[in-house]
KEMARGU-304554 format. One record per atom (N, C-alpha, C): atom name; residue in three letters; z negated, x negated, y negated; chain; residue number from 1. Coordinates in nm, 2 decimals. Atoms other than C-alpha are relative to their C-alpha. Layout:
+------+------+--------+--------+--------+-------+------+
! name ! resn !      Z !      X !      Y ! chain ! resi !
+------+------+--------+--------+--------+-------+------+
!   CA !  ALA !      Z !      X !      Y !     A !  NUM !
...
+------+------+--------+--------+--------+-------+------+
! end
This chain:
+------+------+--------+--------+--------+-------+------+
! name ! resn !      Z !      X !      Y ! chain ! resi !
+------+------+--------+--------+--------+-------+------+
!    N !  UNK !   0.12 !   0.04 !  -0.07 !     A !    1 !
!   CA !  UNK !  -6.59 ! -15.94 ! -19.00 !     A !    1 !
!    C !  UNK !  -0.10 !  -0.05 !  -0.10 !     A !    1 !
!    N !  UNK !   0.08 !   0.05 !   0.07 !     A !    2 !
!   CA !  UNK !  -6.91 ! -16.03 ! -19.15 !     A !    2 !
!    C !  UNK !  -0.12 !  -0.04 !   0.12 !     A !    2 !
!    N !  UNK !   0.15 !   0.06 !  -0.10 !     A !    3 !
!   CA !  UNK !  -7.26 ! -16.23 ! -19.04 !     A !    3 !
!    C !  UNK !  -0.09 !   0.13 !  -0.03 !     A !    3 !
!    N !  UNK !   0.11 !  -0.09 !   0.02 !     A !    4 !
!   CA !  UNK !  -7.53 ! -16.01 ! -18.98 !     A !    4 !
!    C !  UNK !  -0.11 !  -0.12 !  -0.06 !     A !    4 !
!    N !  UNK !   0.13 !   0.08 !   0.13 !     A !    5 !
!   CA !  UNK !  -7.83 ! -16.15 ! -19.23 !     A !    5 !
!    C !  UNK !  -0.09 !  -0.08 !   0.10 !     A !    5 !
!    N !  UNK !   0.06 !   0.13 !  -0.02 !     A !    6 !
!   CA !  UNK !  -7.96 ! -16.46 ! -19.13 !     A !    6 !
!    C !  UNK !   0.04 !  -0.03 !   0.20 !     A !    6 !
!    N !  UNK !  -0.04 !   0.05 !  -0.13 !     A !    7 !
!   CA !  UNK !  -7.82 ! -16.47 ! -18.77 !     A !    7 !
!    C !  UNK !   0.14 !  -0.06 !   0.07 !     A !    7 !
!    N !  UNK !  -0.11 !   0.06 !   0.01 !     A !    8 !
!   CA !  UNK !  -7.47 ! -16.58 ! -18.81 !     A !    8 !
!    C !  UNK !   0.06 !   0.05 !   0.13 !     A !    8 !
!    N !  UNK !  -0.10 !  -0.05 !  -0.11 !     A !    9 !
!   CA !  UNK !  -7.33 ! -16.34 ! -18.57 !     A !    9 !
!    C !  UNK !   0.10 !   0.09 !  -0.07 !     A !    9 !
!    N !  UNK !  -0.12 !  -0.08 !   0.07 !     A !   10 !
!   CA !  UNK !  -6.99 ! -16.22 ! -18.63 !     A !   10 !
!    C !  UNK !   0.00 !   0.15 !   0.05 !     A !   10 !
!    N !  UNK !  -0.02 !  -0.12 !  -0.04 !     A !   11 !
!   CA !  UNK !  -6.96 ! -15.80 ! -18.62 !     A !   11 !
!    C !  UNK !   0.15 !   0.06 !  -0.01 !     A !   11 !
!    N !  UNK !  -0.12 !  -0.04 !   0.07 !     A !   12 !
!   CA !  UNK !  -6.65 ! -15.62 ! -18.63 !     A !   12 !
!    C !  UNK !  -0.07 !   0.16 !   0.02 !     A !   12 !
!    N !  UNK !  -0.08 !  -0.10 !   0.00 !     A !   13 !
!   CA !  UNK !  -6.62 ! -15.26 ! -18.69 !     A !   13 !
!    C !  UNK !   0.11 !   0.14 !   0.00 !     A !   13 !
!    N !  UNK !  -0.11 !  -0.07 !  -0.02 !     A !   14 !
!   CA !  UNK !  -6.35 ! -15.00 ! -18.55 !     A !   14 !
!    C !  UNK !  -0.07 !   0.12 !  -0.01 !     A !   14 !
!    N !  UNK !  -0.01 !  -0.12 !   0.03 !     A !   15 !
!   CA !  UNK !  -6.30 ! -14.67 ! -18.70 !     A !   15 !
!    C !  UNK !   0.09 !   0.10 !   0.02 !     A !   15 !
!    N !  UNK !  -0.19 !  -0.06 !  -0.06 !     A !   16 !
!   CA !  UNK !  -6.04 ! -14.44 ! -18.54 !     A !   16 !
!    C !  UNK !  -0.02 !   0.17 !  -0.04 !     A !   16 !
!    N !  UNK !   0.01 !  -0.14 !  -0.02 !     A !   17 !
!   CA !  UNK !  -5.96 ! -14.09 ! -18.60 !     A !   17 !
!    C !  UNK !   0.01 !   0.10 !   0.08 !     A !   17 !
!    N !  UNK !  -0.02 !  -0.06 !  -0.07 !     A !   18 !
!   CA !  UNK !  -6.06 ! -13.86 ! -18.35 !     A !   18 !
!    C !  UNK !   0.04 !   0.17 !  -0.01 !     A !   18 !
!    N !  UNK !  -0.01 !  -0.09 !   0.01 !     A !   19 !
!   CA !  UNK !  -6.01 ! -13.53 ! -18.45 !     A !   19 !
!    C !  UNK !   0.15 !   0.07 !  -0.01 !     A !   19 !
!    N !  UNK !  -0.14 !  -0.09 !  -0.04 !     A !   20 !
!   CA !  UNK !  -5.73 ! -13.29 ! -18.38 !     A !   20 !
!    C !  UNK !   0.03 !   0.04 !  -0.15 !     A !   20 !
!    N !  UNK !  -0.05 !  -0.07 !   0.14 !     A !   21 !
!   CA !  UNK !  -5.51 ! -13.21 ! -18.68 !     A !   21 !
!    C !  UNK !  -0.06 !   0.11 !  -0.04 !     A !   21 !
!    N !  UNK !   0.03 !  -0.10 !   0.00 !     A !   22 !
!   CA !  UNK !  -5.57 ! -12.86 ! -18.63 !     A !   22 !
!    C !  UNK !  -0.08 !   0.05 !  -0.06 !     A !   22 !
!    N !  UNK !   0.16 !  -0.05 !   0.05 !     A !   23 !
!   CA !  UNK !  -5.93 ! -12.90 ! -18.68 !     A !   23 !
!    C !  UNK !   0.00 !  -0.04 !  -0.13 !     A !   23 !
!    N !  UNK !   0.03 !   0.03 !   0.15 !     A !   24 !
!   CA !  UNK !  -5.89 ! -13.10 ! -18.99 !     A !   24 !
!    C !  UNK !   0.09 !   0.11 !  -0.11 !     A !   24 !
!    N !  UNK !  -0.02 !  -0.07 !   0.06 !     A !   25 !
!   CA !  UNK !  -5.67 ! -12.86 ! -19.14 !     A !   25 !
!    C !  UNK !  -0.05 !   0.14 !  -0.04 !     A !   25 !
!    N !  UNK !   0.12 !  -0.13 !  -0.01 !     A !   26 !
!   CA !  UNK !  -5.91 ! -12.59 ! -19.06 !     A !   26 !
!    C !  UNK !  -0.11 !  -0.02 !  -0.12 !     A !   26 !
!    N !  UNK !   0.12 !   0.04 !   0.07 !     A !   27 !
!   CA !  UNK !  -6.16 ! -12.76 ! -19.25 !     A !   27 !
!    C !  UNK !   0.03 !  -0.02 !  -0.17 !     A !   27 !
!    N !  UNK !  -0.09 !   0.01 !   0.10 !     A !   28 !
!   CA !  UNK !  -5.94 ! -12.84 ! -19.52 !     A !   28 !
!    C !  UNK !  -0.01 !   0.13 !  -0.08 !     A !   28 !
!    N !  UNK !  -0.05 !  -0.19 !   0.04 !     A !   29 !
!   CA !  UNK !  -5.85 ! -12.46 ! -19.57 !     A !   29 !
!    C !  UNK !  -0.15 !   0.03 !   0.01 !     A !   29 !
!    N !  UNK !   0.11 !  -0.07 !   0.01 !     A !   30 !
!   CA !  UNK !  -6.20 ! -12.36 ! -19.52 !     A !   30 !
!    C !  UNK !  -0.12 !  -0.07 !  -0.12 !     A !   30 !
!    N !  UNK !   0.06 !   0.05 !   0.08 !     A !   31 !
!   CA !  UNK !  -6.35 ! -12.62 ! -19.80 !     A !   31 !
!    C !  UNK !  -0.11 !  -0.09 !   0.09 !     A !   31 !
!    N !  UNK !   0.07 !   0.07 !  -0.10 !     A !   32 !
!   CA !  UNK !  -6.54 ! -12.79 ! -19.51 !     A !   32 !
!    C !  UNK !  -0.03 !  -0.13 !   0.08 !     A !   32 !
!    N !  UNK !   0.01 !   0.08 !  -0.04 !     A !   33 !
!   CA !  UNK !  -6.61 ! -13.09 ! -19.35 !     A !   33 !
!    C !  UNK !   0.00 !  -0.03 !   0.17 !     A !   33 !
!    N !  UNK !  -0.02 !   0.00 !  -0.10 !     A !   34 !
!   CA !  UNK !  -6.49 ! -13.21 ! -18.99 !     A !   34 !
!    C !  UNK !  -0.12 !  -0.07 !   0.06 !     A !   34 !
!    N !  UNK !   0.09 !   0.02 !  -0.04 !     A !   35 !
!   CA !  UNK !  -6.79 ! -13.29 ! -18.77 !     A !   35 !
!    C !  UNK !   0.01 !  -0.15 !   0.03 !     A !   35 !
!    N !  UNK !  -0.01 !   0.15 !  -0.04 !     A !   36 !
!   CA !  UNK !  -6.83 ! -13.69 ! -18.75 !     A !   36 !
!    C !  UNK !  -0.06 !  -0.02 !   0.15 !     A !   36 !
!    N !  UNK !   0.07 !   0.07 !  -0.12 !     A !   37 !
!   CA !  UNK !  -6.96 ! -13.90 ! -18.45 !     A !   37 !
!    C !  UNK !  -0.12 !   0.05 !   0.05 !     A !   37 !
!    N !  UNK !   0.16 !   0.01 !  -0.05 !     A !   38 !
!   CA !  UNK !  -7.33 ! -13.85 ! -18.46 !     A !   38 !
!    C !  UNK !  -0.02 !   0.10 !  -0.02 !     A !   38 !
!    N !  UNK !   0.03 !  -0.19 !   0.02 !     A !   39 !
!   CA !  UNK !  -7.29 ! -13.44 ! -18.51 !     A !   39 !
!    C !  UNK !   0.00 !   0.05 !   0.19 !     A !   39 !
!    N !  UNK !   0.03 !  -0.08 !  -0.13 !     A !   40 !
!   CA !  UNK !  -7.37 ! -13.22 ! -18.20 !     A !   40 !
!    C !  UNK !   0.13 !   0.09 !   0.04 !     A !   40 !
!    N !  UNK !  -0.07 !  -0.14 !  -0.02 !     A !   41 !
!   CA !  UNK !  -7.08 ! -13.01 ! -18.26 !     A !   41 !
!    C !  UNK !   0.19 !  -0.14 !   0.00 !     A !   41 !
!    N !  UNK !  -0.11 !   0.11 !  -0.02 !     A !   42 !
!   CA !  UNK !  -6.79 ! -13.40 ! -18.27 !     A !   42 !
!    C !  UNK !   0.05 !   0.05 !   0.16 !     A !   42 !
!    N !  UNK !  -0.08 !  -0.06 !  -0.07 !     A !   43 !
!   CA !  UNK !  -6.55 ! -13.29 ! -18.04 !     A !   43 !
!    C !  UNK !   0.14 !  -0.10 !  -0.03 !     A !   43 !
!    N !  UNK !  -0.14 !   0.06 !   0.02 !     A !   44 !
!   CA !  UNK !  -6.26 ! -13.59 ! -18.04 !     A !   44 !
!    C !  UNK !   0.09 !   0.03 !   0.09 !     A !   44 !
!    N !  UNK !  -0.09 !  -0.04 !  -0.05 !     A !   45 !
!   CA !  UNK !  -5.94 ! -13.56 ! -17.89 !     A !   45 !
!    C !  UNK !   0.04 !  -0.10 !   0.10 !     A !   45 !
!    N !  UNK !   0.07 !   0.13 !  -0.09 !     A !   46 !
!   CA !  UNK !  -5.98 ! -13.78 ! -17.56 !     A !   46 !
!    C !  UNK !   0.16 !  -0.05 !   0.00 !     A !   46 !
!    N !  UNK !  -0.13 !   0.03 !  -0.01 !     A !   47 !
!   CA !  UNK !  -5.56 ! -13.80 ! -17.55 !     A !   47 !
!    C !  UNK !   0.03 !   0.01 !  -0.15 !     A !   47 !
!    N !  UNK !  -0.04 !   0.14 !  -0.02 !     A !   48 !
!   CA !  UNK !  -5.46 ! -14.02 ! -17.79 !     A !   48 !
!    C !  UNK !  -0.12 !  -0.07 !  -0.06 !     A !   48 !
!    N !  UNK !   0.12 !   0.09 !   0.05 !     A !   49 !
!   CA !  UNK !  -5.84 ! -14.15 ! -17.88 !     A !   49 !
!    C !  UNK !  -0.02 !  -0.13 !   0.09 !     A !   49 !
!    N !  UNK !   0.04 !   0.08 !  -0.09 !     A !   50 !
!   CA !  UNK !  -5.92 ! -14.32 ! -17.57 !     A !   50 !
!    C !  UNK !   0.07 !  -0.11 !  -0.03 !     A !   50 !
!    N !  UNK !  -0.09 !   0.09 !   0.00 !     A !   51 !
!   CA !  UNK !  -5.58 ! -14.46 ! -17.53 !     A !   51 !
!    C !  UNK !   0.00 !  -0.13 !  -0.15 !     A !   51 !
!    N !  UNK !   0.00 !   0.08 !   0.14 !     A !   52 !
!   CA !  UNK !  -5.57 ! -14.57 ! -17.93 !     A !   52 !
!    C !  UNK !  -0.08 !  -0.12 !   0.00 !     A !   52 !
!    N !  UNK !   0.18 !   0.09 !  -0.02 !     A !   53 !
!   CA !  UNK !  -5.97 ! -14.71 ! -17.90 !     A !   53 !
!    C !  UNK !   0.06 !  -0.15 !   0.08 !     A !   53 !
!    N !  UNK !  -0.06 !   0.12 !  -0.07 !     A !   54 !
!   CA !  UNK !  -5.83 ! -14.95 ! -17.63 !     A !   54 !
!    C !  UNK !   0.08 !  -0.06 !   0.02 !     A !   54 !
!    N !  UNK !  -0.04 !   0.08 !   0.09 !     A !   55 !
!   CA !  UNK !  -5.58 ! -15.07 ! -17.77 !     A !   55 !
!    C !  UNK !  -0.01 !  -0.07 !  -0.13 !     A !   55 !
!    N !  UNK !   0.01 !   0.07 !   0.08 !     A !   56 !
!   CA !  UNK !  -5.70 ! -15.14 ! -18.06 !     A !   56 !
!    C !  UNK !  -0.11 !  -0.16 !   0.00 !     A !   56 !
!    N !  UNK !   0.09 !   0.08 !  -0.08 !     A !   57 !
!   CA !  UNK !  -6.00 ! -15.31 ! -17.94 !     A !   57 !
!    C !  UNK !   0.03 !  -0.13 !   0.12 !     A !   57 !
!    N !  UNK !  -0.04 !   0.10 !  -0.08 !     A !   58 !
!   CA !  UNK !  -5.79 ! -15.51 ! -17.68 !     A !   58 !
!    C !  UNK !   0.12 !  -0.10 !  -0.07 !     A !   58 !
!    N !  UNK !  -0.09 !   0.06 !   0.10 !     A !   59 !
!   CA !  UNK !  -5.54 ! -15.64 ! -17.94 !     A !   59 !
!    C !  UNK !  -0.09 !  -0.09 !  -0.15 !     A !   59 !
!    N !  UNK !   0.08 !   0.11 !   0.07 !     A !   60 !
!   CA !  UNK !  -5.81 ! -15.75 ! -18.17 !     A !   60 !
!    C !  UNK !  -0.08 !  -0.10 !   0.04 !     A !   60 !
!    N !  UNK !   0.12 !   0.13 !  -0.10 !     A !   61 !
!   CA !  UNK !  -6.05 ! -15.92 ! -17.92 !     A !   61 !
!    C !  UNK !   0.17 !  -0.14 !   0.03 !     A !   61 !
!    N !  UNK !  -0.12 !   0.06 !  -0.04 !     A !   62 !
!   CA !  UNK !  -5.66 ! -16.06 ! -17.81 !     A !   62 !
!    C !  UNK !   0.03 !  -0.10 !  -0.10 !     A !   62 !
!    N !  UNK !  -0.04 !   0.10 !   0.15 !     A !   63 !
!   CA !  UNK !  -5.61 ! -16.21 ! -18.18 !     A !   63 !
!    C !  UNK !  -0.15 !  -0.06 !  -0.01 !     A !   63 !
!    N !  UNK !   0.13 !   0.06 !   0.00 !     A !   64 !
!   CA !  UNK !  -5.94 ! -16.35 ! -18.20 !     A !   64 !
!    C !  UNK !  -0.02 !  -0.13 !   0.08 !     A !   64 !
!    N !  UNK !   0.02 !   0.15 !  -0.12 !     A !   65 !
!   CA !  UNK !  -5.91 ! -16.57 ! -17.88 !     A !   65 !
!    C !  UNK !   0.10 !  -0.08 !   0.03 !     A !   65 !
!    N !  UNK !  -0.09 !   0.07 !  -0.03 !     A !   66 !
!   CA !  UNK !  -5.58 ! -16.66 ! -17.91 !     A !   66 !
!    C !  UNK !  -0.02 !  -0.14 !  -0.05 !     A !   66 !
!    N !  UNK !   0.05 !   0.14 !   0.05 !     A !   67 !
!   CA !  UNK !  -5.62 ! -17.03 ! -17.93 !     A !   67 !
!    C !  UNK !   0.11 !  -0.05 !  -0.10 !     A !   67 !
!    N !  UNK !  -0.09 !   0.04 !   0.10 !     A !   68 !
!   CA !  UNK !  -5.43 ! -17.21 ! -18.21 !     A !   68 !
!    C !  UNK !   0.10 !  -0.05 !   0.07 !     A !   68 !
!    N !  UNK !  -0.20 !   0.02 !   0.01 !     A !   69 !
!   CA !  UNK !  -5.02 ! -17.25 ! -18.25 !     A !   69 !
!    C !  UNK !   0.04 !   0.11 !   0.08 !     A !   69 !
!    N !  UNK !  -0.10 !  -0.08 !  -0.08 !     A !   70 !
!   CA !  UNK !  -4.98 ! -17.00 ! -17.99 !     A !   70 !
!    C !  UNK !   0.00 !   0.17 !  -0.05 !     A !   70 !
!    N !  UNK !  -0.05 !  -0.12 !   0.04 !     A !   71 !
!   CA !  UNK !  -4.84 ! -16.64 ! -18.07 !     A !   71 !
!    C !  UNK !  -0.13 !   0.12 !   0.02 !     A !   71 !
!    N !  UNK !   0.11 !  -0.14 !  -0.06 !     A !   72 !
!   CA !  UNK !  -5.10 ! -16.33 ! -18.08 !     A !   72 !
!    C !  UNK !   0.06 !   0.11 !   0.02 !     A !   72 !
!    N !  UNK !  -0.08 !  -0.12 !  -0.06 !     A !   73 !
!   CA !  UNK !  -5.02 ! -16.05 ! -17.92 !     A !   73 !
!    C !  UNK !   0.04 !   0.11 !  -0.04 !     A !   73 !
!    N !  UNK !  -0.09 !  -0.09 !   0.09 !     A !   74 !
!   CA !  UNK !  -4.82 ! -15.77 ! -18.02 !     A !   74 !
!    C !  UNK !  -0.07 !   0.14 !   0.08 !     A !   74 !
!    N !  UNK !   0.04 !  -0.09 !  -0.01 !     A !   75 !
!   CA !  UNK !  -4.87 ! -15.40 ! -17.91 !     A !   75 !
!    C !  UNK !   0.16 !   0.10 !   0.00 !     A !   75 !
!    N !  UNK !  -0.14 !  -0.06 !   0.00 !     A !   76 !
!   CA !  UNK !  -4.48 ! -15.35 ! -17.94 !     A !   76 !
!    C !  UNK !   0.04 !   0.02 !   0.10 !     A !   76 !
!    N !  UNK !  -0.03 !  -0.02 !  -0.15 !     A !   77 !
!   CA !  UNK !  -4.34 ! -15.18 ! -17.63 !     A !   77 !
!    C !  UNK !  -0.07 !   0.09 !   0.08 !     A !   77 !
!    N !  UNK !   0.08 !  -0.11 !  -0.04 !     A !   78 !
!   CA !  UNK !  -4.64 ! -14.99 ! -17.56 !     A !   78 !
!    C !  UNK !  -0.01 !   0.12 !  -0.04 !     A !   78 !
!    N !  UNK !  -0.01 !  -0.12 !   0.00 !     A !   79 !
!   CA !  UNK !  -4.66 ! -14.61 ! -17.53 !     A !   79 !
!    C !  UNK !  -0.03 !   0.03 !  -0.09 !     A !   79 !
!    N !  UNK !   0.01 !  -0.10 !   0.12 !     A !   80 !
!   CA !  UNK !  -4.68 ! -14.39 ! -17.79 !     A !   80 !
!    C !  UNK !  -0.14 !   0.04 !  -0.02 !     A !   80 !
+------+------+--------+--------+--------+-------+------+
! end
């Protein structure tokens, strides 16, 4: 995390891989580049992005607010 300049607000952020193997090996083999976020043609893979996104995002907001001495939360046990 860092401050944004002169306002001392904390930012985080999360970067996840949406793209289907498939496509990255396509791109791979074709010398090419897989379409990011802010392309017209980003196409992520909504099963396991979504799922991933919100977990990740609810395990870091979860470590963040855990108040001191007590344990932060795990992610062990949950789905695949």
């Amino acid at each position: 995390m860092r401050h944004i300049s002169g306002l001392h607000v904390l930012m985080l952020c999360l970067v996840l891989g949406a793209a289907a193997p498939a496509l990255i090996a396509q791109a791979q083999a074709k010398g090419t580049q897989v379409p990011v976020n802010h392309s017209p043609l980003f196409a992520p893979l909504p099963e396991p992005t979504i799922r991933t996104g919100v977990e990740a995002m609810t395990l870091a907001v979860m470590n963040v607010m855990t108040p001191p001495g007590e344990a932060a939360p795990s992610n062990e046990g949950t789905a695949p």
